[in-house]
C-alpha positions in Angstrom: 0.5 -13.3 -36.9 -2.2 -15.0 -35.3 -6.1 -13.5 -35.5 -5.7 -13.7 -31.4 -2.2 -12.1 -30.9 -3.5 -9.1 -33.4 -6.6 -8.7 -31.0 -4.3 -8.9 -27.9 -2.1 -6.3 -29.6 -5.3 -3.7 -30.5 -6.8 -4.7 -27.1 -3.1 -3.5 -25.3 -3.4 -0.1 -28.0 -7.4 0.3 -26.5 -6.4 0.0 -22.8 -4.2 3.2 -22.8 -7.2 5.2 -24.8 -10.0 4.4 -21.7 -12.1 7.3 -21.2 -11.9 6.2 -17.1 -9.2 4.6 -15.3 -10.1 1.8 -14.0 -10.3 0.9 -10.0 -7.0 -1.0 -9.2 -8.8 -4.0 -8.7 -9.1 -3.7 -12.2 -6.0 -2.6 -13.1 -4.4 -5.7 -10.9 -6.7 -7.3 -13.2 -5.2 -6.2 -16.6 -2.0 -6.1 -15.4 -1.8 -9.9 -14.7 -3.5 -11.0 -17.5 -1.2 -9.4 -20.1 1.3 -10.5 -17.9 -0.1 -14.2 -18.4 -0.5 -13.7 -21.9 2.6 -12.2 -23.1 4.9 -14.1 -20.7 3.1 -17.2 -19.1 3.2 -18.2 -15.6 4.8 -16.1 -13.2 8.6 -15.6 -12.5 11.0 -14.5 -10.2 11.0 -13.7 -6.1 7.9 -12.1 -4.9 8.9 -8.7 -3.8 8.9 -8.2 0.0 6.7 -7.0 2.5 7.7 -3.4 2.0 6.6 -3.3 -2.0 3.4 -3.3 -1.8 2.7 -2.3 -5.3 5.0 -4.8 -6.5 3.6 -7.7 -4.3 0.3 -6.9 -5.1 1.2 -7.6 -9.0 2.8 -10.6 -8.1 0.1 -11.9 -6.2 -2.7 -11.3 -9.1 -0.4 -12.9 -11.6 0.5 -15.5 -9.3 -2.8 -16.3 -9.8 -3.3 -16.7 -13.1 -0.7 -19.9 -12.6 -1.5 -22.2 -15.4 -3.7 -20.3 -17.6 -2.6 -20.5 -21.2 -1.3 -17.4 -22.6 -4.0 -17.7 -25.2 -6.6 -17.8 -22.3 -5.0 -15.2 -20.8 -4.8 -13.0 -24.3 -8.6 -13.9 -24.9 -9.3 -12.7 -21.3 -7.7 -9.9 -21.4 -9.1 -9.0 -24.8 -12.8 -9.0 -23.0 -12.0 -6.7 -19.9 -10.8 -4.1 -22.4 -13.9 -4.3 -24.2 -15.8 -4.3 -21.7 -13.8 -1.0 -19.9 -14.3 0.2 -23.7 -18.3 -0.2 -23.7 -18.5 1.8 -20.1 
């Protein structure tokens, strides 16, 4: 296992022992780039109009298009530290 994908790993472990939830800007955030990181660019139909939980996901992943996994993982390894450090 890779020094990154063991960070990624902890840095998944950390983000469900935050002492504050994060905004949902913020959780859109995390959610998309573990998303990117863990699965790559984005699949699938975007949900309809009606889903707005579910489109709003799509739509911050959708984002990410192109990003590496590995900048993703990196990425993703910083907001949880720096949602730790708060």
């Amino acid at each position: 296992m890779s020094d990154l994908k063991a960070r990624f790993d902890q840095a998944m472990a950390d983000s469900k022992q935050l002492s504050a939830k994060p905004d949902n800007n913020t959780l859109l955030q995390i959610y998309s780039l573990f998303k990117q990181g863990s699965v790559g660019d984005v699949q699938g139909e975007r949900p309809g109009m009606m889903d707005f939980v579910g489109r709003a996901k799509y739509d911050a992943w959708a984002g990410l298009k192109g990003k590496s996994p590995e900048q993703a993982q990196q990425a993703y390894i910083d907001l949880i530290e720096s949602l730790k450090a708060k």
